[in-house]
NUGU-346476 format. One record per residue: z, y, x of N, C-alpha, C, CB in turn; residue number from 1. Coordinates in Angstrom, 1 decimal, always signed. Each point is the difference from the previous one (the first is absolute). Glycine has a CB too. Layout:
Z,Y,X,Z,Y,X,Z,Y,X,Z,Y,X,NUM
...
This chain:
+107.3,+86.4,+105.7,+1.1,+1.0,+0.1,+0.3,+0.5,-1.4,-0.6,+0.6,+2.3,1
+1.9,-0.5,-2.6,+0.5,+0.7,-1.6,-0.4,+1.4,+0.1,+2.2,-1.4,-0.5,2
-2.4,+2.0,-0.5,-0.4,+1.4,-0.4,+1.3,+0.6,+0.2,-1.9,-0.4,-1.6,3
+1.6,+1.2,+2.2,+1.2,+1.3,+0.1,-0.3,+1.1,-1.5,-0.1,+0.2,+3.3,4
+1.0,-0.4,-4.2,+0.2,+1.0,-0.9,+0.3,+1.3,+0.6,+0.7,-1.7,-1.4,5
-1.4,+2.5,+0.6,-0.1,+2.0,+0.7,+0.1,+1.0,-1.5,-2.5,-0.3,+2.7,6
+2.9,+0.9,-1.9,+0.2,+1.4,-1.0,-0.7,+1.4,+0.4,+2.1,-0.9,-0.4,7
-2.6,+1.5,-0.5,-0.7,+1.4,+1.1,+1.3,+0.9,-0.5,-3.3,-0.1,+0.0,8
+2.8,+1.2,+1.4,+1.2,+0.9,-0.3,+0.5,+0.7,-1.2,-0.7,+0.2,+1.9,9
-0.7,-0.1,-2.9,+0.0,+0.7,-1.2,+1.2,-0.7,-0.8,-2.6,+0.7,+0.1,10
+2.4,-2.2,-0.1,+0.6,-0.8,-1.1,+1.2,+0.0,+0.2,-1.6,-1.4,-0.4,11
+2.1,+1.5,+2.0,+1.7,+0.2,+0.2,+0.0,+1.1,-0.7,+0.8,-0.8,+2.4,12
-1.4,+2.2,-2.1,+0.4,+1.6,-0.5,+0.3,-0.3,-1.2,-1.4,+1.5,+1.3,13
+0.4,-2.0,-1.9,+0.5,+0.0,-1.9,+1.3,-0.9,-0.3,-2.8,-0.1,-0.8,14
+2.8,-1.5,+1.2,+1.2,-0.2,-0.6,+1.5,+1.0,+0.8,-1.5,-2.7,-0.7,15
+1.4,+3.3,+1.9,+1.2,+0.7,+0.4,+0.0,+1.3,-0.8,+0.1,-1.1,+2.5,16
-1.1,+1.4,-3.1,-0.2,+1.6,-1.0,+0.5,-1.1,-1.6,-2.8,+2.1,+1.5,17
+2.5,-2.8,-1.6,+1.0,-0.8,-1.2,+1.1,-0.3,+0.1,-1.5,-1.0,-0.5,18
+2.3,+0.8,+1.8,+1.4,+0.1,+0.0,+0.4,-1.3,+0.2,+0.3,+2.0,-1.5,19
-1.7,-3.2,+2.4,+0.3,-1.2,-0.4,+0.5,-0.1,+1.6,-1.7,-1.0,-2.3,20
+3.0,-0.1,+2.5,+0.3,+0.0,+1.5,-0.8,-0.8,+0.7,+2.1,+0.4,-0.3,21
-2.6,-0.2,+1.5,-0.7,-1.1,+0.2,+0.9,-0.3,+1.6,-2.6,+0.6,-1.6,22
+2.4,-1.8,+2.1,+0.6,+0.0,+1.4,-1.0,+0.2,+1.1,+1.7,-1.5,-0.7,23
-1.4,+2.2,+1.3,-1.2,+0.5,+0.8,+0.8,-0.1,+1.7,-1.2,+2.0,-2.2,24
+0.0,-2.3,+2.8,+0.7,-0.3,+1.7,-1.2,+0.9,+0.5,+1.4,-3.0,+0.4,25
-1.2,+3.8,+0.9,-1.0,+0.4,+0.6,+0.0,+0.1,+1.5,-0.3,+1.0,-1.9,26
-0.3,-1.7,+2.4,-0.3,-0.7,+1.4,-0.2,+0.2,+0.9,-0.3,-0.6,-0.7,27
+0.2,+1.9,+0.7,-0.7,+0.9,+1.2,+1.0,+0.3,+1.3,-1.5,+1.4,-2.1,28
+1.3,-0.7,+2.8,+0.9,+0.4,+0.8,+0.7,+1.1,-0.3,-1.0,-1.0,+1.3,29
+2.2,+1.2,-0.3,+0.6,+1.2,-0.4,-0.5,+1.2,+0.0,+1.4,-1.0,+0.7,30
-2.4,+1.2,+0.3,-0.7,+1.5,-0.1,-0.5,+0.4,-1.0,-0.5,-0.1,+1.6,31
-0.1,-1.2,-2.5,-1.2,+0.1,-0.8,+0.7,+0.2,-1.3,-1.9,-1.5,+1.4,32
+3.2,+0.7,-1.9,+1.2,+0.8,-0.8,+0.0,+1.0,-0.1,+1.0,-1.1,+0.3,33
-0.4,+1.4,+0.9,+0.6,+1.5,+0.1,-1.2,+1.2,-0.1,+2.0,-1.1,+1.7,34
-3.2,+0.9,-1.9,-1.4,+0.7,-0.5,+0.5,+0.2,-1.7,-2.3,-1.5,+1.9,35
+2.6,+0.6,-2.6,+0.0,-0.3,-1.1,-0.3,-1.5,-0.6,-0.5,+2.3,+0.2,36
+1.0,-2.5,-1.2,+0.5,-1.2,-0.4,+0.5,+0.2,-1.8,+0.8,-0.4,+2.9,37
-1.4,-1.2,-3.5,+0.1,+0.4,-1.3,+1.6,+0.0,-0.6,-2.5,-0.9,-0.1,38
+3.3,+1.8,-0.6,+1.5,+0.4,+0.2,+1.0,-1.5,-0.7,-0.8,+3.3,-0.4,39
-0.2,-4.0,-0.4,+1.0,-1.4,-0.6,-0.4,-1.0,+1.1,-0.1,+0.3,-2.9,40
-0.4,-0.2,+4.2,-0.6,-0.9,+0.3,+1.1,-0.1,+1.6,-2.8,+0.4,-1.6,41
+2.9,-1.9,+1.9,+1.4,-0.3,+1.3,-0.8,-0.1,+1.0,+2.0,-1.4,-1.1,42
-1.9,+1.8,+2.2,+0.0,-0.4,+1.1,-0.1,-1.1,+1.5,+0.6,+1.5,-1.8,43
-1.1,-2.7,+1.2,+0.0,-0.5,+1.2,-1.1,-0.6,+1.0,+1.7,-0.1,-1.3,44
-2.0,+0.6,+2.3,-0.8,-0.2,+1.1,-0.9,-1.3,+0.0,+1.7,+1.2,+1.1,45
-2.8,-1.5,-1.4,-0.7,-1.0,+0.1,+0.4,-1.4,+0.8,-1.5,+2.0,-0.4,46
+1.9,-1.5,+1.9,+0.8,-1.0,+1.0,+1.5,-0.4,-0.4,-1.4,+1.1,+2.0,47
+1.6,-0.1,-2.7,+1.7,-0.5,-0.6,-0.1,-0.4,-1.4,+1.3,+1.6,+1.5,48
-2.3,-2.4,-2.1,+0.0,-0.5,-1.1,+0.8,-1.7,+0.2,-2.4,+1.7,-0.6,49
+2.0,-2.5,+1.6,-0.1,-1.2,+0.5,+1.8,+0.0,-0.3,-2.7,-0.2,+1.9,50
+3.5,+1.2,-1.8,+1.1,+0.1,+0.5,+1.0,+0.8,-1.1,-1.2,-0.1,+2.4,51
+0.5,+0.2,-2.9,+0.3,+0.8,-1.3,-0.4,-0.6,-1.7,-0.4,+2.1,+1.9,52
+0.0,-3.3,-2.0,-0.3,-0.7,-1.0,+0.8,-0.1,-1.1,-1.0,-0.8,+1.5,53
+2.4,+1.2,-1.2,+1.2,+0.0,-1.2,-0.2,+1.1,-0.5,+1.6,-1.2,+0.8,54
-1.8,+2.5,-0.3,-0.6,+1.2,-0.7,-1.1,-0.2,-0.7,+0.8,+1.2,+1.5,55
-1.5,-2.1,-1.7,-0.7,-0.1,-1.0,+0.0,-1.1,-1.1,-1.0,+1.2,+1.6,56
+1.0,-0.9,-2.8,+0.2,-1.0,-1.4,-1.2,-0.9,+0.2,+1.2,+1.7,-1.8,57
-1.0,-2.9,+1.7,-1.3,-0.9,+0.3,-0.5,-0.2,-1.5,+0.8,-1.4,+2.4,58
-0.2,+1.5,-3.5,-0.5,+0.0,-1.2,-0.5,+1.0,-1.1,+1.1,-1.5,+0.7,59
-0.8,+2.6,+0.2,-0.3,+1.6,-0.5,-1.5,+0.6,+0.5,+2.9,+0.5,+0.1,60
-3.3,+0.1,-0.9,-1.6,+0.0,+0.9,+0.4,+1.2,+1.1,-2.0,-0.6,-2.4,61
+1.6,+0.8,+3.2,+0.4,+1.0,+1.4,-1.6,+0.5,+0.3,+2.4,-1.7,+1.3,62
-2.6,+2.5,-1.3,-1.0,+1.1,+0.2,+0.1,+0.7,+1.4,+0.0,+0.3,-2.6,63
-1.1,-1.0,+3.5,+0.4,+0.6,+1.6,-1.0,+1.3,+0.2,+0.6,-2.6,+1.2,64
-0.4,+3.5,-0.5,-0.6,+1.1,+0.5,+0.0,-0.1,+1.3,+0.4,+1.2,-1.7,65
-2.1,-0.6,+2.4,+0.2,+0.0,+1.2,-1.0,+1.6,-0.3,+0.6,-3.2,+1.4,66
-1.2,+3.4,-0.2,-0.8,+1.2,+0.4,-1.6,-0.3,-0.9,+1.4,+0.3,+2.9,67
-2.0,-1.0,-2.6,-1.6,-0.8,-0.7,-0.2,-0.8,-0.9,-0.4,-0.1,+1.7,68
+2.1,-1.1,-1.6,-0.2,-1.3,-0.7,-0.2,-1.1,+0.6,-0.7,+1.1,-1.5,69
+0.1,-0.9,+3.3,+0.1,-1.4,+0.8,+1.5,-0.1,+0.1,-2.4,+0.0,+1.5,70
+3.2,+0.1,-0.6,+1.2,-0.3,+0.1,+0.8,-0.4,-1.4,-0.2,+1.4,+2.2,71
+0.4,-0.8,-2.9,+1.0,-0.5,-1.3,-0.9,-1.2,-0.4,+1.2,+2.4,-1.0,72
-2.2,-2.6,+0.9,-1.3,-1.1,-0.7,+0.4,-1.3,+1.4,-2.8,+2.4,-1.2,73
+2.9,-2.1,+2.3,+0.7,-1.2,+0.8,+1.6,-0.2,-0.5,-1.6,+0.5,+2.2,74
+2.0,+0.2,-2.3,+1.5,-0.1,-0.3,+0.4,-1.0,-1.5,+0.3,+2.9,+1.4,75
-1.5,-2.3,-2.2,-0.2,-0.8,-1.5,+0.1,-1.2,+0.6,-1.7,+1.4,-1.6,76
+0.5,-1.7,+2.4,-1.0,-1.3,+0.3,+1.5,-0.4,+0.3,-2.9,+0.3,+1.1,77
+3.7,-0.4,+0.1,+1.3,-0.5,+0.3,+0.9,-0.3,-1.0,-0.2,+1.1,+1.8,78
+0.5,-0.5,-2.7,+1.1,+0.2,-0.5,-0.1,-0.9,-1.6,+0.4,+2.5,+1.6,79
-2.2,-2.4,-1.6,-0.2,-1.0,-1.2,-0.5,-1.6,+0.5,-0.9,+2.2,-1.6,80
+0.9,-2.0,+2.7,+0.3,-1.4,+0.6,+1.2,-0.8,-0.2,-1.2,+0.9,+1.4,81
+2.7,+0.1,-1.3,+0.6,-0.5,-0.1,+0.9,-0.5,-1.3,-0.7,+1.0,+2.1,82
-0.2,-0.9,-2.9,+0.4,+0.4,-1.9,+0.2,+1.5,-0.3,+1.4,-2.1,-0.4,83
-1.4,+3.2,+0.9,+0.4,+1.2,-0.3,-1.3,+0.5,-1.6,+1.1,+0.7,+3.3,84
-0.8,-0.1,-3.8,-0.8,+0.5,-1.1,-0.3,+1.3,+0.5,+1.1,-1.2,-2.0,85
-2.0,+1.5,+2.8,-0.6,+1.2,+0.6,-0.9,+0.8,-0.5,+0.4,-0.9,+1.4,86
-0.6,+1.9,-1.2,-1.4,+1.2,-0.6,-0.1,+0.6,+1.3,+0.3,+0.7,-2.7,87
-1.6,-0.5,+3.2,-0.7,+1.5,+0.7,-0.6,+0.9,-0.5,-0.3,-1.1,+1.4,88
+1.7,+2.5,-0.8,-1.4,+1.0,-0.8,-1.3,+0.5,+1.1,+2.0,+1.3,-1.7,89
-2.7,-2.0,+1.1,-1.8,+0.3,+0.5,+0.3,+2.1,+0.2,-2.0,-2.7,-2.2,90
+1.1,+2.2,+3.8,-0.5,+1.6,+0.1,+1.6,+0.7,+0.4,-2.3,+0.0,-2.3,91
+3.0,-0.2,+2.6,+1.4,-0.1,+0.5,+0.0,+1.8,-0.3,+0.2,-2.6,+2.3,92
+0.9,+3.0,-1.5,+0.5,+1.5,+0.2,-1.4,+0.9,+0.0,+2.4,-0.8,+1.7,93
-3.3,+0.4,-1.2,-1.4,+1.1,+0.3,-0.2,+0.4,-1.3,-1.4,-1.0,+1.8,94
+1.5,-0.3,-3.0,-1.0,+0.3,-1.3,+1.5,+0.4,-0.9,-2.7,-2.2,+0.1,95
+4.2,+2.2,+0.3,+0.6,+0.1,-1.2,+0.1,+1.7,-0.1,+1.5,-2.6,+0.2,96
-1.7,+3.7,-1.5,+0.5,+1.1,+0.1,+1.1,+0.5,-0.7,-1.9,+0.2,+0.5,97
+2.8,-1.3,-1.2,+1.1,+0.4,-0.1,+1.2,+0.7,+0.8,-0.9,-1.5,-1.2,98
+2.2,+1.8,+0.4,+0.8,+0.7,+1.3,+0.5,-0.8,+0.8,+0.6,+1.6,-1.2,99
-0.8,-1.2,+2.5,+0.9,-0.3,+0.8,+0.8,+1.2,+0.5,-1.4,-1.9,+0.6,100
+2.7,+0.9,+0.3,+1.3,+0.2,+1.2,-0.1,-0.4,+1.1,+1.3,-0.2,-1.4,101
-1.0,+1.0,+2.0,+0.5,-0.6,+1.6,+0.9,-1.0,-0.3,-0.2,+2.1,+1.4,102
+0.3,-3.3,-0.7,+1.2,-0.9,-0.1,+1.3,+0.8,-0.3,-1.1,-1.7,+1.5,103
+1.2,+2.8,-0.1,+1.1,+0.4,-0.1,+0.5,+0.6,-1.1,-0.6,+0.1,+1.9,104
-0.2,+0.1,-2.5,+0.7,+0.7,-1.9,-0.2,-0.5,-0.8,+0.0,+1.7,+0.2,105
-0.8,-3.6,+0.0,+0.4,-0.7,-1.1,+1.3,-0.5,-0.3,-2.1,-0.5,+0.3,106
């Protein structure tokens, strides 16, 4: 099996405190958005990835978030299957302490 490239939460915080963009998707469900959510980061549902593949640049690195890091770390696994240039951030939403938003006021 190929290695899933990861990021810990720290390393997102620093380059988004440098001002660097990164593309970020986060996976979770709606509830778990609407808790909070990182504010540069889009929106789409783990089950609506399959369906939603044009929303994402297949040659741009894409950085998935989920709650732990299992779900976005499958979503990697999928999506670098398919050629995508993926990252997981390891340790998902539990370990990030940057700011978050509710979806609603990203």
């Amino acid at each position: 099996m190929i290695e899933i490239k990861e990021m810990s939460p720290e390393e997102i915080q620093e380059k988004l405190d440098k001002g660097e963009e990164l593309e970020l998707i986060d996976v979770r469900e709606d509830e778990e958005v609407e808790a909070g959510m990182i504010p540069q980061a889009k929106h789409i549902r783990m089950n609506d990835i399959p369906d939603q593949l044009d929303a994402i640049d297949k040659d741009k690195e894409t950085i998935f978030i989920c709650r732990s890091g299992a779900r976005s770390g499958n979503v990697c696994a999928y999506l670098q299957d398919k050629g995508y240039n993926v990252v997981n951030m390891a340790g998902g939403m539990l370990d990030y302490k940057g700011e978050t938003k509710p979806k609603s006021q990203v």
